[in-house]
C-alpha positions, 0 to 999 in steps of 0.5 A, spaced: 500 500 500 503 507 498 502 512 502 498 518 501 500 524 505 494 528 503 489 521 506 488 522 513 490 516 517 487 511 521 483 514 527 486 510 532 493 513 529 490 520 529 488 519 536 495 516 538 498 523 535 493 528 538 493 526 544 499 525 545 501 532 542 496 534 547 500 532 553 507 534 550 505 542 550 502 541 555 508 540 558 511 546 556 510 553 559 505 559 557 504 562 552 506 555 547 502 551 551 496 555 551 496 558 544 498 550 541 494 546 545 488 551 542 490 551 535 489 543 535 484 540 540 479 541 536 482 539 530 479 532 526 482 527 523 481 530 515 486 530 510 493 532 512 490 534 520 495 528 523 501 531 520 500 538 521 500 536 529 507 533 528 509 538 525 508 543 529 513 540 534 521 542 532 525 536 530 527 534 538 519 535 540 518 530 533 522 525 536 519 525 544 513 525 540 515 518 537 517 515 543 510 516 545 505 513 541 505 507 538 510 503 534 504 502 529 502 510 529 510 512 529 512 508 523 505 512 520 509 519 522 516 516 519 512 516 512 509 521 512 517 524 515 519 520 508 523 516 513 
């Protein structure tokens, strides 16, 4: 199966990502995690959306994210890096 980046992921995947992203700025002091937590909370399983949420993380945060997910939402995230 080829990998579209413009195919939203599975919802377990996109759940994976949000909340986990949720939980990683909300680590973070304000004003980022105020104004990043309410730039995605609403955000749907549509499209790009998932990766729009990773990639709002710099490289470093990109890979603290990896290592909370699942395995199978982390590989997903490596795709849509081109990893």
């Amino acid at each position: 199966m080829k990998f579209d980046y413009y195919t939203a992921p599975p919802q377990p995947v996109f759940d994976d990502i949000k909340i986990n992203a949720l939980k990683l700025w909300g680590s973070y002091q304000d004003p980022y995690r105020t104004e990043k937590i309410s730039r995605i909370e609403h955000v749907e399983n549509v499209k790009d959306n998932a990766w729009f949420i990773v990639a709002m993380f710099d490289h470093i945060n990109q890979a603290k994210l990896l290592s909370m997910v699942s395995p199978e939402t982390a590989s997903m995230i490596r795709l849509a890096r081109g990893y």
